[in-house]
N, C-alpha and C positions, 0 to 999 in steps of 0.2 A: 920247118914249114913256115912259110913268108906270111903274117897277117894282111889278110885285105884293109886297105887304106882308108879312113873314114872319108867319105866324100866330104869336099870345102865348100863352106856356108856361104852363100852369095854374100856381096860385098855393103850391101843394103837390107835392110828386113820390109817384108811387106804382109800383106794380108792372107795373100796368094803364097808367098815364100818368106814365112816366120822363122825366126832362129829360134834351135833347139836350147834347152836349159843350161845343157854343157857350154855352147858357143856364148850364150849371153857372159858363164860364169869366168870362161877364160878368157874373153872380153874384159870385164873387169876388173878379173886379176891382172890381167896384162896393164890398163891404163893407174892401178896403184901400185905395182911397180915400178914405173914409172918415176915417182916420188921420190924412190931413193932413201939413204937415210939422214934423218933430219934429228935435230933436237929439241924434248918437248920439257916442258914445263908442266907442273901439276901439281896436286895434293893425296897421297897414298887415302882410299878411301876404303878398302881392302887388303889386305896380304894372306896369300893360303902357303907356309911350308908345309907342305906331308914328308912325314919321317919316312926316308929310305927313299923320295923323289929326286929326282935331279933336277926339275924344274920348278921355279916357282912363280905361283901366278900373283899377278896385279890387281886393282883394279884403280885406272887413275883418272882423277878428277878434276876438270877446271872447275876454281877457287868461286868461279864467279856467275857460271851456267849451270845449269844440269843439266852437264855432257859429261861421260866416262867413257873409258876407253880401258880392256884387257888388255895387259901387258904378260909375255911371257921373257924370264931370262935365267940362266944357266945359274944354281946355288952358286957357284965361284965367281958370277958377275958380281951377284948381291952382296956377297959376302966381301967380295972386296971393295965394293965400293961403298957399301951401307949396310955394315953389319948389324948394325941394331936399329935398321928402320921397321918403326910402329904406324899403327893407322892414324892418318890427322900432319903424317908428318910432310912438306914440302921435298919435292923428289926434281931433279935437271937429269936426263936419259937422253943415250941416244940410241935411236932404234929404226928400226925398216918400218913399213906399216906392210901388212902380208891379209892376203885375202886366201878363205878356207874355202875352197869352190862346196864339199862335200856338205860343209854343215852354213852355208853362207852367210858368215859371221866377217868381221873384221876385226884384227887384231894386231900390236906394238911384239916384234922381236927386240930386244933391249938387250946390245951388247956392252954397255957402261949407265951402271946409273951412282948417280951423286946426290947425296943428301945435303939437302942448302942448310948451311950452318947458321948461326947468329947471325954472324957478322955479313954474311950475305944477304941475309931478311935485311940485315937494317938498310946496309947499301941501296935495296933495291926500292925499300923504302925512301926512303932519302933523293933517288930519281923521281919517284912518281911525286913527291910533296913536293918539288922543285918544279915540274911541269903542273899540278897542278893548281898554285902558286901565278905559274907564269899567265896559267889560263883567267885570272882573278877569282877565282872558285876562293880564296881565301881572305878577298879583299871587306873592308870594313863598310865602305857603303853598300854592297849589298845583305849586309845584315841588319832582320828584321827585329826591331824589341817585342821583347813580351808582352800580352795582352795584361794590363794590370790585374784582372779578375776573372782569370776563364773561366765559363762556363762549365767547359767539359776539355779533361784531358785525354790523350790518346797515349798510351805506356807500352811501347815493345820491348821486352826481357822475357828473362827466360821462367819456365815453369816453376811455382813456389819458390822463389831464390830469395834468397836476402837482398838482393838490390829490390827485387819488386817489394817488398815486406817494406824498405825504407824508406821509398817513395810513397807508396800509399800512406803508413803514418805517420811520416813528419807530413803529410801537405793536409793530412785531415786534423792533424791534430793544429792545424795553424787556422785553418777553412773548414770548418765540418761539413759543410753545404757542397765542397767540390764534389764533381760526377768524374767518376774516371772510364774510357775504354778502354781492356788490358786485351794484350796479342801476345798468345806466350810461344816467341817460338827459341829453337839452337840457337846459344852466342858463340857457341865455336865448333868447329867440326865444320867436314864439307858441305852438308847442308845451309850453315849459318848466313852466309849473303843470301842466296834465293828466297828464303823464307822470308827476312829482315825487308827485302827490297817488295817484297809484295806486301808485307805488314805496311810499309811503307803508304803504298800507293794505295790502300784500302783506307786508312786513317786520314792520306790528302783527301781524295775523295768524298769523305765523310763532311756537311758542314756544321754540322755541331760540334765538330774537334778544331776548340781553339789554339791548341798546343800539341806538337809532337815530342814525346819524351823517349829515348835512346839510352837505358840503365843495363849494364854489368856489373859484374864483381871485379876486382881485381884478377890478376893474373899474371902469366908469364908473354913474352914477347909471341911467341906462336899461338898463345893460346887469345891474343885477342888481333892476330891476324886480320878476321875477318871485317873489323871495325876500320882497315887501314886499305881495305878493297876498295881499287879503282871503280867501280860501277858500283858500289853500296855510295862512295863518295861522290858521286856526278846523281845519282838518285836524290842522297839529302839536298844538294843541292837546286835540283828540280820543285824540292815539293814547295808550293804553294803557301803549306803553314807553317811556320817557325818549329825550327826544330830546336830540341836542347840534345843536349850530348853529356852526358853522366856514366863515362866509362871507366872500371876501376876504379884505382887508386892517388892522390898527388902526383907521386913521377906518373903515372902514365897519361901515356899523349899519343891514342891513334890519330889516324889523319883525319878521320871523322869529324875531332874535335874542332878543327881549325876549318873547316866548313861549315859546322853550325854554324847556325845564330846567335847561340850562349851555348857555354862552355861551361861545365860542373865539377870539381873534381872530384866528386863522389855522388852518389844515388841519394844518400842524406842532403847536398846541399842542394842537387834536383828539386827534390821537395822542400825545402824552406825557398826555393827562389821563383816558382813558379805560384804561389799563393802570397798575399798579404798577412800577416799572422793577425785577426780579427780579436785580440786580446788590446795589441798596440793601437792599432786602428779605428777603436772603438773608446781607448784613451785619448786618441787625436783627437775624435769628436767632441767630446766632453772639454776638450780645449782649447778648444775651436770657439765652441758654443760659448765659455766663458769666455775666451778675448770678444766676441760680438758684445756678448753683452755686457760686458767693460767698455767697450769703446761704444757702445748704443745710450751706456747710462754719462758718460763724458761729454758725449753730444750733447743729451737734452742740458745738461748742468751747463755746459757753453754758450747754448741758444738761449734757456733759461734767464743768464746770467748777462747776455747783451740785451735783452728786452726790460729789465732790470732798468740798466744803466738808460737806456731809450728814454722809456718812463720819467725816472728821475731827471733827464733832459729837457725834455720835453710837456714835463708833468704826464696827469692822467689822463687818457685819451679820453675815458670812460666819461669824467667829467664835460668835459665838452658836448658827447654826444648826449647825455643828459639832458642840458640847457637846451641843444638844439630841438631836443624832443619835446620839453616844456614850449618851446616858443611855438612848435608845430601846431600842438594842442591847442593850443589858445589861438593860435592864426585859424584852425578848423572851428572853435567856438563862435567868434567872430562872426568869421563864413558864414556860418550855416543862421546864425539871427539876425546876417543882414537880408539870408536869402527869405527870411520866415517875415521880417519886416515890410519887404518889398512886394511878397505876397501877400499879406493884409491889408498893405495900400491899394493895390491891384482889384481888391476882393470889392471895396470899398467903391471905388472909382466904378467899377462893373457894376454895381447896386444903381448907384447915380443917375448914371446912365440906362438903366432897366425904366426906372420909376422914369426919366424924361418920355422915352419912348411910351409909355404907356399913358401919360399924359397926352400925350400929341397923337395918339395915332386912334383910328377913326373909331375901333371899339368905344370909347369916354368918350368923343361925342356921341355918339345913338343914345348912349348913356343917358347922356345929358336931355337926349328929349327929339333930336332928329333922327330924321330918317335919308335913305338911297332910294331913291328911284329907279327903276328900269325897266325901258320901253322891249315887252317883248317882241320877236323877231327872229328871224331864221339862222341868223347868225347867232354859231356856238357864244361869242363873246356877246353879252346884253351890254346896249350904249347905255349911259348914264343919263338920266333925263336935266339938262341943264333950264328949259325954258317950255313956258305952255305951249307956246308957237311951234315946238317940236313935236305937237301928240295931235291927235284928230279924235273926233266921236268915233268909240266904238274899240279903241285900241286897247291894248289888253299890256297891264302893267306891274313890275315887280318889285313890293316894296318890303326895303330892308331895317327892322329896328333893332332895338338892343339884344330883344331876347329872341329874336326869329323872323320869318317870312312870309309877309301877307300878298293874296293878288288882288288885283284892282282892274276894273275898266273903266276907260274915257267915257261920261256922259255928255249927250250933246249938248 
């Protein structure tokens, strides 16, 4: 019997005429199809073998997002091409990408996958230090020096580890007084860039973090991968604060390194190089303070020692200004009894002169026995009577003697 034909979806969706779930899902399978098979790059962030399965699933991770992608491929791919791949470990596949309309999910078919070996880390290492080199991300001028005295540090390593134990005290034991911010997150594993890159960008951020510190332990070449990440690398480079780099051990040298600012080769020399060790520093002063005042006590004995010689050149200044001061005093003695002299002449002369006046003036005559006349009259001012011919019978007269004033009238 013939199935009836599912009727076909218009060739557009609308409000009016919406596509069913199915048409959207084989729509999409259809356009990643499309893709073909291509080959991925990644970091194994899961593996499930189940005993008695023929398949085995993935889960893969770029190094440098949190993006995963399931992968499925036949035990005889794996097995032939990476028999003893572990979680952590860098994986090159090729695969279809395949969409599951029923559970819509997307997922890697993996017909060859290849576990990158050593010498392929390093290779590909060795490209990206070379480009990012060429970009000057490793150039010396723009590296910033240490703050002599930070304030406050900002530390991302991992939880309890001995890099963080050896940074915090070699720097305290050099600085008691340093503050530190500590970010514990993964130094290795697929999480370790994303977490580090946002540890990052919380501590630029921050402005009381004068320093950014970057500590691991040593390790193997995969295992400090994540320090040699393109985008962890273009990050330090971004941040604002100085960063240091104290990853591992002497040989080791991620790319990290060569993008700081300062370079550590251990977590121990992190900490002796980001503080002043306040034992020596506190001896400088004290050495300091004596060369001042060695060369403050050289001074005066120099100055000392030409004022000296001055002196006996020129004799004692002191003496001179001595005599000048006795001569002053006595030019003021002088002064002052020719000013007392001139006033007792003065006083004298003023006397002399009193006594003439009083002689002569018209008081001492009345004295003597005359008298003023005056012809009263209307006018405020009385004339002085000089002559008889000036008065008539009957005129009324004002007369002045020594001790006072008499009136009078003209008889005929």
């Amino acid at each position: 019997m013939t199935q009836p034909e599912t009727p076909s979806a218009p060739a557009k969706s609308s409000a009016d005429e919406p596509w069913p779930v199915r048409v959207v899902s084989q729509k999409v399978s259809a356009w990643i199809a499309k893709l073909g098979w291509v080959w991925v790059d990644g970091q194994v962030a899961q593996i499930s073998r189940r005993p008695g399965a023929s398949v085995v699933f993935l889960t893969l991770r770029d190094p440098s997002a949190d993006l995963s992608l399931t992968v499925t491929a036949h035990r005889d791919v794996l097995d032939a091409g990476a028999p003893e791949l572990a979680e952590g470990a860098r994986v090159t596949l090729h695969a279809k990408p395949e969409f599951y309309p029923a559970r819509g999910s997307l997922s890697l078919r993996a017909d060859e996958i290849r576990q990158v070996g050593l010498g392929e880390l390093l290779a590909r290492l060795e490209r990206l230090k070379k480009l990012l080199g060429a970009e000057g991300l490793f150039a010396r001028e723009r590296k910033r020096r240490l703050p002599f005295l930070p304030q406050r540090v900002g530390l991302i390593t991992g939880r309890a580890s001995a890099a963080e134990r050896d940074v915090l005290m070699n720097t305290r034991r050099r600085w008691p007084s340093v503050d530190f911010r500590v970010i514990n997150v993964p130094v290795q594993g697929p999480t370790a860039v994303p977490q580090i890159i946002d540890a990052l960008k919380v501590l630029d951020n921050d402005e009381t973090v004068d320093v950014i510190v970057l500590a691991r332990g040593g390790g193997s070449v995969e295992d400090l991968l994540p320090f040699s990440d393109e985008t962890l690398c273009r990050a330090v480079a971004a941040c604002r604060t100085p960063v240091v780099s104290a990853i591992g051990h002497e040989p080791d040298t991620p790319l990290v390194d060569h993008v700081a600012d300062v370079r550590c080769s251990t977590p121990t020399e992190a900490g002796r190089r980001l503080v002043p060790d306040v034992t020596e520093e506190t001896a400088r002063i004290a050495g300091l303070r004596d060369r001042a005042r060695r060369a403050l006590g050289g001074w005066v004995d120099r100055e000392q020692h030409g004022l000296a010689t001055l002196r006996a050149r020129l004799g004692d200044p002191l003496r001179a200004i001595d005599a000048h001061t006795e001569r002053v005093h006595r030019l003021q003695i002088d002064l002052r009894g020719a000013v007392l002299r001139g006033l007792d002449r003065r006083a004298v002369d003023l006397e002399h002169a009193r006594a003439r006046l009083t002689a002569l003036g018209p008081a001492a005559t009345l004295a003597r026995g005359y008298a003023i006349v005056q012809r009263v009259t209307d006018d405020p001012v009385l004339p002085v009577l000089r002559s008889a011919g000036e008065v008539a019978a009957g005129d009324r007269l004002r007369v002045r003697v020594a001790d006072g004033v008499v009136g009078a009238t003209v008889d005929p």
